[in-house]
C-alpha positions in Angstrom: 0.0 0.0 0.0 2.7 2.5 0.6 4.0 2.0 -2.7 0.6 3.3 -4.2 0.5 6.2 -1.9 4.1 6.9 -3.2 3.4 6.4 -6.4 0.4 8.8 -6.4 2.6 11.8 -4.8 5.1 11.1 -7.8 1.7 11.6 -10.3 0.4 14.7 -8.2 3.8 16.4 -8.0 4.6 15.9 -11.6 1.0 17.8 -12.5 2.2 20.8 -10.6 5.6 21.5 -11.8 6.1 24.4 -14.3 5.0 24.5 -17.7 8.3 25.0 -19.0 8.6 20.7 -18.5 6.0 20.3 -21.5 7.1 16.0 -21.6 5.1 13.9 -19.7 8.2 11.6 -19.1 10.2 14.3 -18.2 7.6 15.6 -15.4 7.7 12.1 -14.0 11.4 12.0 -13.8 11.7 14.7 -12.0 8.6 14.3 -9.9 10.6 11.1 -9.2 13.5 12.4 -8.1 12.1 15.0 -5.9 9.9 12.3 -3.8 12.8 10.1 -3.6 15.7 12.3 -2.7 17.7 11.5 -5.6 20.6 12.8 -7.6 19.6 13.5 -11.5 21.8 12.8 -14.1 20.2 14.7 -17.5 21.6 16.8 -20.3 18.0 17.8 -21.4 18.7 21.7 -21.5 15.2 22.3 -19.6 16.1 20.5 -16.7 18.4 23.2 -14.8 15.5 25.8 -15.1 13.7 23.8 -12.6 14.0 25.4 -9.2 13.2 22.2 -7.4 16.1 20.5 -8.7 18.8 22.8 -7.0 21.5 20.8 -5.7 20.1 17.4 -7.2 21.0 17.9 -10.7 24.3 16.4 -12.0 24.9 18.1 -16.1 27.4 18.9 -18.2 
């Protein structure tokens, strides 16, 4: 059960992040990330705009 309730924070988050994330897929990742506590490895350019992903995203 708590992987359902986990898994439904990842869905929520990734509805609310900005509009500037226009990928489904990408939303999730980084929805993903956020919920888990993860690092992010990514060289999709739109990635560092997100504010939520300060000190989380490894790039070029």
């Amino acid at each position: 059960m708590s992987w359902l309730v986990r898994h439904g924070r990842i869905a929520s988050l990734a509805l609310t992040l900005p509009e500037h994330h226009k990928d489904l897929q990408d939303r999730l990742i980084i929805a993903t990330a956020i919920i888990y506590y993860a690092r992010l490895l990514s060289f999709d350019a739109a990635f560092p705009a997100d504010q939520e992903l300060n000190g989380r995203l490894i790039n070029r």
